[in-house]
N, C-alpha and C positions, 0 to 999 in steps of 0.2 A: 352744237349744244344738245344736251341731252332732253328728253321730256322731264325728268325730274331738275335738271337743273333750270329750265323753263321756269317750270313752275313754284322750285325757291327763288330765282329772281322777280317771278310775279306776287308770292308770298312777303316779301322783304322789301318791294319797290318803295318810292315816294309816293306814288299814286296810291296807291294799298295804305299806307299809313296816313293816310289823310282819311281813312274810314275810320269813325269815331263815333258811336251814338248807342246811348242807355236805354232801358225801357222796362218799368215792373210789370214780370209774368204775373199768370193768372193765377198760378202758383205761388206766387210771393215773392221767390226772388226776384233777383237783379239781373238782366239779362244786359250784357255787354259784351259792343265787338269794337273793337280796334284794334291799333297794331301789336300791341301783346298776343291775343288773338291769332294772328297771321304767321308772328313767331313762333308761337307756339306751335304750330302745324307742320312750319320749313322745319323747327327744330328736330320735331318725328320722325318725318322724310330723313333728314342725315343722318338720323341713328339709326333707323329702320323701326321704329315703334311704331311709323304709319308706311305701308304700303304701295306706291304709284304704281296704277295698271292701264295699260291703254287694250285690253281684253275690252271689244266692244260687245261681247254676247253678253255681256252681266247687264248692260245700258237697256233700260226697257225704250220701247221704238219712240223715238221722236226726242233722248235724250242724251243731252253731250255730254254730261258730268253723272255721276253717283259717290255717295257714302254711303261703305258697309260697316256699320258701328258692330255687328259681329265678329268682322276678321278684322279690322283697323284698315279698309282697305279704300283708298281713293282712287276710282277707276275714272278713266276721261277720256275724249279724242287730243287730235295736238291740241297745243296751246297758241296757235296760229292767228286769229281773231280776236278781238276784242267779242265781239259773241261770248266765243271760245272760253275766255279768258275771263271773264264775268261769271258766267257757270260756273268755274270752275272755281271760284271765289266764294260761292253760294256754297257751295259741297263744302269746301273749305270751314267756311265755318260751322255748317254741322263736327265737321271733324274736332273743332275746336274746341267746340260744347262738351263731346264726346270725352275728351283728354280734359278737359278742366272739373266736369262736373263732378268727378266720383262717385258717383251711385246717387248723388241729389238729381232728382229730373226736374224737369219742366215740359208743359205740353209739348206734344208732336204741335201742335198750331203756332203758339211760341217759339220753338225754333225756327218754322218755318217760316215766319214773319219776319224773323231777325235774318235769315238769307236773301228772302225775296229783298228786305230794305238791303243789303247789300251789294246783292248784285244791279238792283236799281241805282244806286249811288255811283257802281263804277260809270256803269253804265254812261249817266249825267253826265260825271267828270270826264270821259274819255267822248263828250259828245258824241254818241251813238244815237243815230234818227230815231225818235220814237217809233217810229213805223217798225225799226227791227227788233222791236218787243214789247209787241203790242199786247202779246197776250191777257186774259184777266188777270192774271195775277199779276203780272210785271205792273198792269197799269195800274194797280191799286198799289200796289211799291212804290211806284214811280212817285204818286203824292204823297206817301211817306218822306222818300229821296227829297221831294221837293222842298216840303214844310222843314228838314233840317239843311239843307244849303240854303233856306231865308232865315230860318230863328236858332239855328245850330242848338235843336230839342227835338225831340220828337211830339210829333202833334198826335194826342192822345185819341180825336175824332179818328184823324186818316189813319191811326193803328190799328182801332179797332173796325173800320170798314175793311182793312186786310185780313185782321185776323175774319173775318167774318165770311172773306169770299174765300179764305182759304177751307173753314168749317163746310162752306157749302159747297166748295169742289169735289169732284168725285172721285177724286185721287185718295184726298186727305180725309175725307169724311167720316169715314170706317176710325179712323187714328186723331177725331177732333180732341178727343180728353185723356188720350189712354197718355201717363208720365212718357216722355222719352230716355229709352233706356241708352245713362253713362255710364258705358263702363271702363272706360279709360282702353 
């Protein structure tokens, strides 16, 4: 199997469509990822609107997945782990954002929150030890992930402690308000 078919079969799984949760950005809209979502992105991939690269020099150090909302381009290592494969879910839905939004943004923080709770969810569901993603941000997802597998909502506290540790991470900090640019 190929990496791109990989990762339409992970795009399209059962498990992937069992990701489902809303949340109003800080920008107004409606931020939503579920299986449309996910289709959406397989469907890119098999037309070529989206890109799959496994080109690890684009990956800044210490990471398995990217989206380049520039070139439409999804770069990643295999899809071999659930790690792997979680990541790659996270990019994924940037990708998603990217093809659906048309030129409407929403924060860099806001997206970023809508991936982290993503890939914390698979995460969950594919019980993955906490230990192998512990990270802060994962862990502040992961209570996201949490409060919607008990009240299937999102808990409006534990969103905005993510959005919060994502503001103050030093990755994202520099990009806490700037619009994320969709350009399909």
């Amino acid at each position: 199997m190929t990496i791109q078919q990989d990762a339409i079969e992970l795009l399209t799984s059962a498990t992937t469509a069992r990701i489902r949760f809303s949340f109003a950005a800080t920008s107004g809209w409606q931020v939503q990822v579920n299986s449309s979502s996910f289709r959406r992105v397989a469907d890119a991939l098999e037309s070529g609107r989206l890109t799959l690269s496994t080109d690890m020099s684009v990956l800044p150090a210490g990471a398995a997945a990217l989206y380049n909302s520039a070139t439409n381009t999804l770069s990643t290592r295999a899809l071999r782990g659930r790690v792997e494969r979680g990541l790659f879910l996270h990019e994924a839905v940037h990708a998603s954002m990217d093809l659906s939004l048309g030129g409407r943004g929403i924060t860099t923080i806001d997206n970023e929150a809508a991936a982290y709770t993503t890939d914390a969810l698979y995460f969950r569901m594919m019980g993955l030890a906490r230990s192998r993603w512990s990270a802060s941000l994962h862990a502040a997802a992961g209570t996201v992930a949490d409060g919607l597998l008990r009240q299937h909502e999102v808990d409006t506290a534990a969103l905005n402690a993510l959005r919060t540790a994502i503001t103050n991470h030093p990755l994202y900090n520099p990009y806490k308000l700037i619009p994320y640019l969709a350009n399909g």
